[in-house]
C-alpha positions as CSV (number, residue, x, y, z in Angstrom):
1,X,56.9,-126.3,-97.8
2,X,55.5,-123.5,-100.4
3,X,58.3,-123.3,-103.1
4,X,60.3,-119.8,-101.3
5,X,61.8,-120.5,-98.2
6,X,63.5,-123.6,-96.8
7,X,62.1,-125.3,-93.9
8,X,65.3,-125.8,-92.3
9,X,66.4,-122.0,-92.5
10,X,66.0,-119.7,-89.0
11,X,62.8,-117.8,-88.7
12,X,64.8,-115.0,-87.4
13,X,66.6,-114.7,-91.3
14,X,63.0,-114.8,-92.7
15,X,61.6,-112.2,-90.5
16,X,64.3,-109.6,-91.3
17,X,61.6,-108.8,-93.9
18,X,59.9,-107.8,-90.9
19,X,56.5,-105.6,-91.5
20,X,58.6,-101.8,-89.9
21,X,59.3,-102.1,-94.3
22,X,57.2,-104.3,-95.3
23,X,56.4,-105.2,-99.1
24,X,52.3,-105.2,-99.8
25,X,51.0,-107.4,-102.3
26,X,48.4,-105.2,-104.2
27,X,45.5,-104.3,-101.9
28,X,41.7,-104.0,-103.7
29,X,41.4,-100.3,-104.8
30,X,40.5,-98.1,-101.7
31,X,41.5,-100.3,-99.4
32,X,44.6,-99.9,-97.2
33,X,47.2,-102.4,-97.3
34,X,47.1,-103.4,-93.2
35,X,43.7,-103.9,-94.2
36,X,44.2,-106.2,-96.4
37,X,46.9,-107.6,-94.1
38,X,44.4,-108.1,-91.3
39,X,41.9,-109.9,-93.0
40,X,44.4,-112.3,-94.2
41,X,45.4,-112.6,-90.3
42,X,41.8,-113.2,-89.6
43,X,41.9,-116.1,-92.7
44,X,44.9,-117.9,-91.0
45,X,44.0,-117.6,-87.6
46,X,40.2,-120.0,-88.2
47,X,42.4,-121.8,-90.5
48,X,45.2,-122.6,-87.8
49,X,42.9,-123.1,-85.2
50,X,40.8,-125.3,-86.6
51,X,43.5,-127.6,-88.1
52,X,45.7,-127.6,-84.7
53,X,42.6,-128.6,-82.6
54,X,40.6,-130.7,-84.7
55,X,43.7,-133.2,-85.2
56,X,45.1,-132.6,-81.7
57,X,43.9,-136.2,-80.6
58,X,46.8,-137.5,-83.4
59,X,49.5,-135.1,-82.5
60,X,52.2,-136.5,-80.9
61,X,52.8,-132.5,-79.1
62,X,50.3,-130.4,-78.1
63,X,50.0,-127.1,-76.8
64,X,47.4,-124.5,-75.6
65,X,45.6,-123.2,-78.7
66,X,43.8,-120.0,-77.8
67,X,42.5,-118.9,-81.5
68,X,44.5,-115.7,-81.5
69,X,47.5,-113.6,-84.0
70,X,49.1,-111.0,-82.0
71,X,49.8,-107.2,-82.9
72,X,52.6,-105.1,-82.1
73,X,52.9,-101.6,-83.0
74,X,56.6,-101.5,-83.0
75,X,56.0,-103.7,-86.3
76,X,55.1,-100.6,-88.1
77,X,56.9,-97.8,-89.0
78,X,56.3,-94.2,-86.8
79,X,55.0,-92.5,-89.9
80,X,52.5,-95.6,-91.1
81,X,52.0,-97.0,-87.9
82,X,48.4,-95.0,-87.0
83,X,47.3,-96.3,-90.2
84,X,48.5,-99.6,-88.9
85,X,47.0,-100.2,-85.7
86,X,43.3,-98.1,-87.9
87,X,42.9,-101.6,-89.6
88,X,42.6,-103.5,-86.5
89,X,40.4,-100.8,-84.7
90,X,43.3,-100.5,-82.1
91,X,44.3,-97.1,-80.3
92,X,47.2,-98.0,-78.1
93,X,50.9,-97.5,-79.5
94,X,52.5,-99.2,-76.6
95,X,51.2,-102.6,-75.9
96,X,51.1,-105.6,-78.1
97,X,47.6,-106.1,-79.2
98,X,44.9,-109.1,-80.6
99,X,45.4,-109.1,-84.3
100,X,42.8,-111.9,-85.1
101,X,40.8,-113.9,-83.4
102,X,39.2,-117.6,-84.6
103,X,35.4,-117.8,-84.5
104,X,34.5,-120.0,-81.8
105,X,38.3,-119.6,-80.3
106,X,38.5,-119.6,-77.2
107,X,39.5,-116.4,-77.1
108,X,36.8,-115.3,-79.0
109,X,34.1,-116.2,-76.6
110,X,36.0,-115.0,-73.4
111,X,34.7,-111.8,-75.0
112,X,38.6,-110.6,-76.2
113,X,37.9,-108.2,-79.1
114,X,40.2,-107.6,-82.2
115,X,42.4,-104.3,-81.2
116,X,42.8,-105.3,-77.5
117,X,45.8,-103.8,-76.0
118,X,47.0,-106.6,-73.7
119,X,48.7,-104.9,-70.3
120,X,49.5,-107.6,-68.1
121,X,49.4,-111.9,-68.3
122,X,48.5,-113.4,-65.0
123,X,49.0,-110.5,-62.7
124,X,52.4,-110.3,-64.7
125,X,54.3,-107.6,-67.3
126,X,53.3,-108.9,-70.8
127,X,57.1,-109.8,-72.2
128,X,58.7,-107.8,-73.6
129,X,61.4,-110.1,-75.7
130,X,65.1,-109.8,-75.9
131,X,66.9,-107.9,-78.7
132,X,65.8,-105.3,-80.5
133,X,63.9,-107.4,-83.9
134,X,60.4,-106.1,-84.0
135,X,58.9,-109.7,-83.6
136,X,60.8,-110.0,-80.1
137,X,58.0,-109.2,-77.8
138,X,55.2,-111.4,-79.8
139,X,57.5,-114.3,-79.9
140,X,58.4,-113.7,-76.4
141,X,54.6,-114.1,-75.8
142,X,53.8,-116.8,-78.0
143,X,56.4,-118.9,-76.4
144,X,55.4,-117.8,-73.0
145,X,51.8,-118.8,-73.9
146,X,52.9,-122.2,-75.4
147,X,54.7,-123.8,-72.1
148,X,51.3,-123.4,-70.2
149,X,49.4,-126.0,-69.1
150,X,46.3,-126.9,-71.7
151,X,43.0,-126.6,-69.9
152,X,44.3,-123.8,-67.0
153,X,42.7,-120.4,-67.4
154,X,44.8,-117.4,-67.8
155,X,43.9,-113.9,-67.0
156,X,44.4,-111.5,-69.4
157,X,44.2,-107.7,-68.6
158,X,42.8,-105.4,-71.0
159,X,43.8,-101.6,-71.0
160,X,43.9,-100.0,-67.6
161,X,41.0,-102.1,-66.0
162,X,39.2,-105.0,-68.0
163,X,40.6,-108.9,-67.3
164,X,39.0,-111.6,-69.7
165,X,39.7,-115.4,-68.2
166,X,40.8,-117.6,-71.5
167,X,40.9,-120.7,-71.4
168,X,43.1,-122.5,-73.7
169,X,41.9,-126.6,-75.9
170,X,44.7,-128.5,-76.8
171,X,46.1,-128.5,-80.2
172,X,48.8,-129.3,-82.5
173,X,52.0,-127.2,-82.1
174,X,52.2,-124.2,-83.8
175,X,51.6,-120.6,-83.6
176,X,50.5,-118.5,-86.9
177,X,52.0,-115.3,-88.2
178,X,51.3,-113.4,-91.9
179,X,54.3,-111.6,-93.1
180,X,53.1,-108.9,-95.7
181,X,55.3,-110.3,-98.3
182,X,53.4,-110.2,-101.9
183,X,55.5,-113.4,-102.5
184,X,52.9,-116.6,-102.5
185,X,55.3,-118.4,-100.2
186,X,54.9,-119.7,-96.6
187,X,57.5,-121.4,-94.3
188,X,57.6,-123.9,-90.9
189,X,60.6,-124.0,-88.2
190,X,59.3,-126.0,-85.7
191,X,57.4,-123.8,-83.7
192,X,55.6,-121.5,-86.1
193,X,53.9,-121.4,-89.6
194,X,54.6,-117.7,-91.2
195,X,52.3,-117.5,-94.6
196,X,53.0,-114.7,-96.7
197,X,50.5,-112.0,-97.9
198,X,50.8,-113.0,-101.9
199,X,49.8,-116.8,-101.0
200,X,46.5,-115.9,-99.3
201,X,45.9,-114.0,-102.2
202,X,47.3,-116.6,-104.6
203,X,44.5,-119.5,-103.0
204,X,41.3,-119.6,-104.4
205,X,39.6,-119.8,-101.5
206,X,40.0,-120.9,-98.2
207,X,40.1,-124.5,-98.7
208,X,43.1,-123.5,-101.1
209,X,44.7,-121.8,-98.1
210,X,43.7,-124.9,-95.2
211,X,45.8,-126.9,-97.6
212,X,48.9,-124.8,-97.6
213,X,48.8,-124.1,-94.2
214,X,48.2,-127.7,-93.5
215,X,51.4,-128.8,-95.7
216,X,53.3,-126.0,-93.3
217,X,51.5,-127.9,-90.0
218,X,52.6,-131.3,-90.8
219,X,56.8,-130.2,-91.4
220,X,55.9,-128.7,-87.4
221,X,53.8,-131.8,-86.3
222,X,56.5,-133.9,-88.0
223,X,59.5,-131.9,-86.6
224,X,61.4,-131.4,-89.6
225,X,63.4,-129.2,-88.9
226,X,64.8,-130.5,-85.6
227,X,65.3,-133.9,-87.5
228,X,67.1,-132.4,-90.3
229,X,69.3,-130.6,-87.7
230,X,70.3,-133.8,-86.5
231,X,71.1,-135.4,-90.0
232,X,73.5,-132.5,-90.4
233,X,72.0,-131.2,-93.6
234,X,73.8,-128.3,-95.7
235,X,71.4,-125.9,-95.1
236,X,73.3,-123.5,-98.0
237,X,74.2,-123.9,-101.6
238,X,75.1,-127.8,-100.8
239,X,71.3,-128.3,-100.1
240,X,70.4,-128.9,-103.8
241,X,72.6,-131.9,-104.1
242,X,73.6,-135.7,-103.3
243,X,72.3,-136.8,-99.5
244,X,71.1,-132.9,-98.7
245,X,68.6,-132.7,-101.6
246,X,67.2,-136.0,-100.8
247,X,66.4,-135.4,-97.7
248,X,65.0,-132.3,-98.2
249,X,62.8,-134.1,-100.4
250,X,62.0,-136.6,-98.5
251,X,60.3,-134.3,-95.3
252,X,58.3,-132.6,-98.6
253,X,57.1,-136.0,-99.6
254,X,55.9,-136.6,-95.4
255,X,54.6,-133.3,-95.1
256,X,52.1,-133.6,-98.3
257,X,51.3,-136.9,-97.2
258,X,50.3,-136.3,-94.1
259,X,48.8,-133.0,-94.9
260,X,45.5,-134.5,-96.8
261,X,44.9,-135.9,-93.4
262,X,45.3,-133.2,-91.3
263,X,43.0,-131.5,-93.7
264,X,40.3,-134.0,-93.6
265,X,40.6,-134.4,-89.9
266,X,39.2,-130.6,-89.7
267,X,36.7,-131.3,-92.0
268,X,38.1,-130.1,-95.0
269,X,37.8,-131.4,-98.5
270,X,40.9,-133.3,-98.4
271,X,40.8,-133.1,-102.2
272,X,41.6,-129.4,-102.2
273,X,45.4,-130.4,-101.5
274,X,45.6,-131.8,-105.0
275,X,43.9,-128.8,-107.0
276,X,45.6,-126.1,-104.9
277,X,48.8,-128.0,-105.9
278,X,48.3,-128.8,-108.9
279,X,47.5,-124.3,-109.8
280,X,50.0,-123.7,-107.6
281,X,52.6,-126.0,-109.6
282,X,51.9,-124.6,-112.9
283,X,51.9,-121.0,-112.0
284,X,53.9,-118.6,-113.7
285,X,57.4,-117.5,-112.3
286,X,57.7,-120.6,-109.6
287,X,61.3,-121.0,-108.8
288,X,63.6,-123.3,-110.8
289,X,66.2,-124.5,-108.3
290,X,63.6,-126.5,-106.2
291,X,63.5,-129.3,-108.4
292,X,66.0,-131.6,-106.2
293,X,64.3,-130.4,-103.1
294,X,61.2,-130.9,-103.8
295,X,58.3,-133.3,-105.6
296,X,57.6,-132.3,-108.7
297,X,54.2,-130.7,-109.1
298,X,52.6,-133.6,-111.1
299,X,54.2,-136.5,-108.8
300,X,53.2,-133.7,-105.5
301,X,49.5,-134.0,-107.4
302,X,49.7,-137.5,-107.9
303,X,50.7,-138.0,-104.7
304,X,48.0,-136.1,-102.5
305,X,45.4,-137.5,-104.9
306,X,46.5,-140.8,-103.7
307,X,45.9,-139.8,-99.7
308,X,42.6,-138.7,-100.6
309,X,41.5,-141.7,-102.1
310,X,42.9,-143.5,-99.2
311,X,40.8,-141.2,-96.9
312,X,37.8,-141.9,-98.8
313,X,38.1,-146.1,-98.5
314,X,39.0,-145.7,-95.3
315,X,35.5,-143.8,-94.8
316,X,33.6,-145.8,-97.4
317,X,34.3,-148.6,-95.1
318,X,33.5,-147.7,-92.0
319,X,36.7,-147.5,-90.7
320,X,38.5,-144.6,-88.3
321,X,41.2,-142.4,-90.0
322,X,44.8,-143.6,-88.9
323,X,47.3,-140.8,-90.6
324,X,50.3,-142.1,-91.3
325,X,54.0,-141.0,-89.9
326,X,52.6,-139.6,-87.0
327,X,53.7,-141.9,-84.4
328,X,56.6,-143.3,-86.3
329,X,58.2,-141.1,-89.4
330,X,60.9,-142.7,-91.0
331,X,64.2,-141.7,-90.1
332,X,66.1,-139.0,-92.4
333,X,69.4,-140.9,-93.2
């Protein structure tokens, strides 16, 4: 995980810095901070897409990948939320809405445009999600989306009269969000991979974000946080020491490893996990109190660079990529 937010803890805490007040990392002069917050949607959307579906083969889970972040303009406050829904060329208030789209997606060449108000799913209300937490209705619709069958067009209805038939290629489990959070932090709990504003603008470049992102994939792929659920890890203070720290550790360890893969799998450099670790490691203000959870950064660095070379035998010689933990992750004891 991105030294910030533990694995392990509920993405329903986390997103009680929902986006109704959210807090903008610095936007470029002149342009609005949704702006900025779309583009970065748009960033982790190709970047989710292409690493769930290009290593989908090795997942152990799949699900339908469609290529899309959704919208919702109850995210947004009444008096910013016209200057919300502006950035992604959207005009309904009422309906949750296509946020991003992945080139390619399949989304993206059933014709579904950025802005989209979605009014019905199959002939069906679009879900509206229980409670009152402004995520509700998109993670009512992720999950909704997630337990169809891969393959099996859906029809999606567009305002009052336009239906787009998408259909969905298998990928790796996971669904993508961007919290506008100026922290450089990003988190995975099982189901989803929520990357903060202030990382995308921390990464260099995209290959700088593919490998954060990928780190978050692989605790999701690897189901981290259901297996430290069933260790009984002290998800509170009691996480920094003895058995809890370790294992805490130890899913870190897995989820770099097998993130160079995943990476290189989508055709990434998987030596970009090494440099964007190694920046990221020696930046300035990274938190102190992760040192028993986590690698450090030059054993993290170390680490990674290690995969890569692996990677690149493995190619020098011909030989198909086999990640490893995949099908058999050691148990967390």
């Amino acid at each position: 995980m991105v030294p910030m937010l533990s694995n392990a803890r509920s993405i329903v805490a986390i997103l009680s810095l929902s986006m109704v007040a959210p807090t903008f990392a610095a936007a470029p002069a002149g342009q609005s901070p949704y702006s900025a917050l779309a583009a970065t949607e748009a960033r982790v959307a190709a970047i989710g897409f292409r690493l769930t579906t290009a290593n989908a083969a090795w997942c152990p889970v799949t699900q339908p990948q469609f290529g899309w972040i959704w919208g919702d303009p109850r995210l947004y406050a009444l008096d910013r939320r016209a200057e919300a829904l502006a950035a992604y060329r959207a005009d309904d208030q009422n309906h949750a809405f296509i946020a991003a789209l992945a080139p390619d997606s399949p989304a993206a060449t059933a014709g579904v445009r950025i802005g989209a108000p979605v009014t019905a799913i199959a002939d069906a209300p679009v879900p509206n999600g229980q409670g009152s937490h402004p995520f509700a209705r998109i993670t009512a619709i992720e999950t909704s989306f997630a337990a169809r069958p891969v393959g099996t067009a859906i029809a999606l209805h567009i305002g009052a009269a336009r239906i787009f038939s998408v259909t969905p290629v298998a990928g790796c489990v996971s669904d993508f969000r961007v919290e506008a959070n100026d922290k450089p932090g990003a988190v995975a709990d099982g189901r989803m991979v929520l990357v903060n504003q202030g990382l995308a603008d921390f990464a260099a470049d995209d290959e700088d974000l593919a490998a954060a992102i990928a780190h978050e994939l692989a605790h999701n792929i690897l189901r981290h946080r259901a297996r430290l659920d069933a260790a009984g890890v002290d998800r509170g203070l009691g996480k920094q020491f003895g058995r809890n720290a370790r294992l805490f550790k130890q899913t870190e360890i897995e989820a770099d490893r097998l993130s160079v893969w995943l990476l290189a799998g989508a055709g990434y450099d998987p030596t970009s996990a090494a440099r964007f670790w190694d920046r990221f490691g020696q930046r300035k203000g990274r938190p102190l109190l992760q040192a028993s959870t986590h690698p450090s950064w030059r054993d993290r660095v170390a680490a990674l660079n290690a995969e890569a070379a692996a990677i690149a035998a493995a190619r020098a010689a011909g030989q198909s990529l086999h990640p490893p933990l995949i099908g058999a992750p050691p148990p967390l004891e």
